[in-house]
C-alpha positions in Angstrom: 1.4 -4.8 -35.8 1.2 -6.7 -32.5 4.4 -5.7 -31.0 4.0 -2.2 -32.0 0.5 -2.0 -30.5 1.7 -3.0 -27.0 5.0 -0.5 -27.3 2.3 2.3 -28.1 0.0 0.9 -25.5 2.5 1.0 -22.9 3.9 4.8 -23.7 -0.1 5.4 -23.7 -0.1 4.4 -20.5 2.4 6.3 -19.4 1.7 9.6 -21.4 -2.5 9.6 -20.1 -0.9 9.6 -16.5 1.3 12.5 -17.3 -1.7 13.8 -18.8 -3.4 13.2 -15.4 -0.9 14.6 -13.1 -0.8 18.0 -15.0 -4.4 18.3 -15.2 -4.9 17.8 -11.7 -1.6 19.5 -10.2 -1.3 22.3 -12.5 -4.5 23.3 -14.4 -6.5 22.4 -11.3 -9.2 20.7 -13.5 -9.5 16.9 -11.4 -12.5 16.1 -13.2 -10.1 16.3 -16.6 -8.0 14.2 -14.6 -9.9 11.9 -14.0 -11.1 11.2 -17.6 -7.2 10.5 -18.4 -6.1 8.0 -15.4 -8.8 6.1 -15.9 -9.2 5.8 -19.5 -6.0 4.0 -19.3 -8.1 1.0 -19.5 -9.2 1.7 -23.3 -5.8 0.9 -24.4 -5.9 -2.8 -22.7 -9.3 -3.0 -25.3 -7.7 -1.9 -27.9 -4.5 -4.1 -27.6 -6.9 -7.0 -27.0 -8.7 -6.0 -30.2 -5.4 -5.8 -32.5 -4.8 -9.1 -31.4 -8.2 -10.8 -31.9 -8.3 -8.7 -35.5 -4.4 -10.2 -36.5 -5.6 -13.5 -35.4 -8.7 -13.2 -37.7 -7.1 -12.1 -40.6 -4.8 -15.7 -40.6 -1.9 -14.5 -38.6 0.1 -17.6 -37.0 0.0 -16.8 -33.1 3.5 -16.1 -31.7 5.1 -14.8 -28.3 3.4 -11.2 -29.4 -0.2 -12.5 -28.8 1.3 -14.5 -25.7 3.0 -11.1 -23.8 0.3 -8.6 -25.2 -2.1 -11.1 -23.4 -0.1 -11.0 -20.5 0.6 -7.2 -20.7 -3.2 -6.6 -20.3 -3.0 -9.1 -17.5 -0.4 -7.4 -15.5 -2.1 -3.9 -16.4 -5.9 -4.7 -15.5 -4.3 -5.7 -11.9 -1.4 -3.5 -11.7 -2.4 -0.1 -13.9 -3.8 1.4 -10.7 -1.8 0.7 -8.4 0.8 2.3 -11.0 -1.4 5.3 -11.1 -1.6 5.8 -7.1 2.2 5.4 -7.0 3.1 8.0 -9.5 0.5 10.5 -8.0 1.9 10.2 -4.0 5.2 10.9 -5.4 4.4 13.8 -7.5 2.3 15.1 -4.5 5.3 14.9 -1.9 8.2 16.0 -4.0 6.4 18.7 -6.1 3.4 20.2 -3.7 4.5 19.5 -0.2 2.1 16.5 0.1 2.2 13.8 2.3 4.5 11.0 2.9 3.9 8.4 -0.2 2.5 5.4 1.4 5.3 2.6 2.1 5.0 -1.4 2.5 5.2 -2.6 6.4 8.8 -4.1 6.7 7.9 -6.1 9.3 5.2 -8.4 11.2 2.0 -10.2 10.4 1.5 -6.5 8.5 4.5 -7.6 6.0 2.9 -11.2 6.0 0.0 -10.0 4.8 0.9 -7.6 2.8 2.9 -10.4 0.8 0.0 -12.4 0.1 -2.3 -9.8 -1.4 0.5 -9.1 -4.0 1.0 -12.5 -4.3 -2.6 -13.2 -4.8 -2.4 -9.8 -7.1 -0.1 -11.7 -9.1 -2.3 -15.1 -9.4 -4.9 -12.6 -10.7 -2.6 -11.3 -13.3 -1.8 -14.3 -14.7 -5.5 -16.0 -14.2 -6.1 -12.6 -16.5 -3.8 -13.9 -18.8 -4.4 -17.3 -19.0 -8.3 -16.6 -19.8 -7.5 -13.9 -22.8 -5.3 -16.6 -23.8 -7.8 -19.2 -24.5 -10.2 -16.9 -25.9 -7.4 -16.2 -28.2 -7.3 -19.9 -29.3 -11.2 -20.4 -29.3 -11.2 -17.1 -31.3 -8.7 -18.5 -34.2 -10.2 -22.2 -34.1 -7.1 -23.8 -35.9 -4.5 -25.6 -33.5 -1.9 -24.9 -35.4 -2.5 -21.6 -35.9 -2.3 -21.1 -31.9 0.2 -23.6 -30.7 2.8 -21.1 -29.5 -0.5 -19.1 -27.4 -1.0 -23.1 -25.8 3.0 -23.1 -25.1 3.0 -19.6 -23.5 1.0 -20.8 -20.3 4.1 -22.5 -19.0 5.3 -19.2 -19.0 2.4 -18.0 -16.8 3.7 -20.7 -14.7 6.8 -19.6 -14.3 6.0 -16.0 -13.8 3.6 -17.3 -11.3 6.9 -19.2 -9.9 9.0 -16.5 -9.5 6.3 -14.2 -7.9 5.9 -17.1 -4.8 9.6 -17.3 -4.4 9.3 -13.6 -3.8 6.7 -13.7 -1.4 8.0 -16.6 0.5 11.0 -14.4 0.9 9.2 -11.4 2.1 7.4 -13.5 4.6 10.4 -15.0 5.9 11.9 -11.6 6.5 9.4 -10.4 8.2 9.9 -12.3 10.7 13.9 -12.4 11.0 15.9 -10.8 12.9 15.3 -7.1 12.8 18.4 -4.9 11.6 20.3 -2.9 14.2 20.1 0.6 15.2 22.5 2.4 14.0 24.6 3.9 17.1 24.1 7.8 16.9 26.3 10.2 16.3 29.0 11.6 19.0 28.3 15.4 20.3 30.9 17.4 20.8 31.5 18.7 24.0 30.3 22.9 24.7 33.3 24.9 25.7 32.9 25.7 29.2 33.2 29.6 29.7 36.5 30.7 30.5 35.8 32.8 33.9 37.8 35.7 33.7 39.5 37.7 36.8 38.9 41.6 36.8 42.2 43.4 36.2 43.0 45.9 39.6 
């Protein structure tokens, strides 16, 4: 029940932004819009809820419970950002908007722009790590919740993998910058052939 809430959650998500986008783009109703892009939160509830509710009922805790904690994680951080990025696009390829907003590539803008998602991340996972416990408090039986204990090492590791990629983005911000490419030949304009008046 578990895994089929988060795959229903996560189309949800998808389908109430869709929702979203057609209320505001093509019906013209943004107050209607509204009320779908952010009720996208009420599905993180409800997830949380299946899971508390399967735990309660003397379900052993598996990887489910540990990735529909960390879906709600990722999404309470994430879901907006998500949302922003989908409705620039549609705005600039459909309506003549303007140009969807774009990371710096380089500079102390790229540096910090690194660190927020980085610290975006840490949040994430913090998220996580917190609806875990609950999760075990909730149940009260160690055994019962030994896999949700084993899954913060996987916090860690996502957490891991998200530092290697900032450390990365910092350090090219700072290398060296690609070159120009060298622009393109223009052929020469035909002079005017001067012509002699016959007689």
């Amino acid at each position: 029940m578990v895994v089929a809430m988060i795959v229903a959650c996560e189309v949800g998500f998808w389908v109430l932004i869709a929702l979203g986008l057609l209320s505001r783009y093509v019906l013209h109703r943004r107050r209607l819009s509204n009320v779908f892009l952010y009720g996208t939160p009420l599905l993180e509830v409800i997830l949380l809820v299946v899971a508390v509710v399967d735990l309660r009922g003397g379900a052993t805790a598996g990887s489910r419970h540990g990735i529909a904690a960390l879906y709600i994680g990722m999404t309470a951080v994430f879901g907006h950002r998500a949302i922003r990025w989908v409705d620039q696009r549609v705005g600039y390829h459909f309506l003549g908007g303007p140009l969807p907003w774009r990371p710096p590539r380089r500079g102390p803008e790229r540096v910090r722009y690194e660190v927020v998602e980085f610290a975006r991340a840490v949040a994430a996972m913090a998220i996580a790590g917190a609806l875990l416990g609950v999760l075990i408090l909730i149940t009260g039986d160690a055994d019962r919740t030994e896999a949700l204990r084993g899954f913060f090492g996987v916090l860690g590791g996502f957490t891991m993998i998200c530092l290697v990629i900032a450390v990365y983005g910092v350090c090219e911000a700072f290398g060296k910058p690609p070159k120009d490419k060298p622009a393109p030949r223009r052929l020469r304009e035909p002079r005017p052939v001067e012509r002699t008046p016959v007689g």
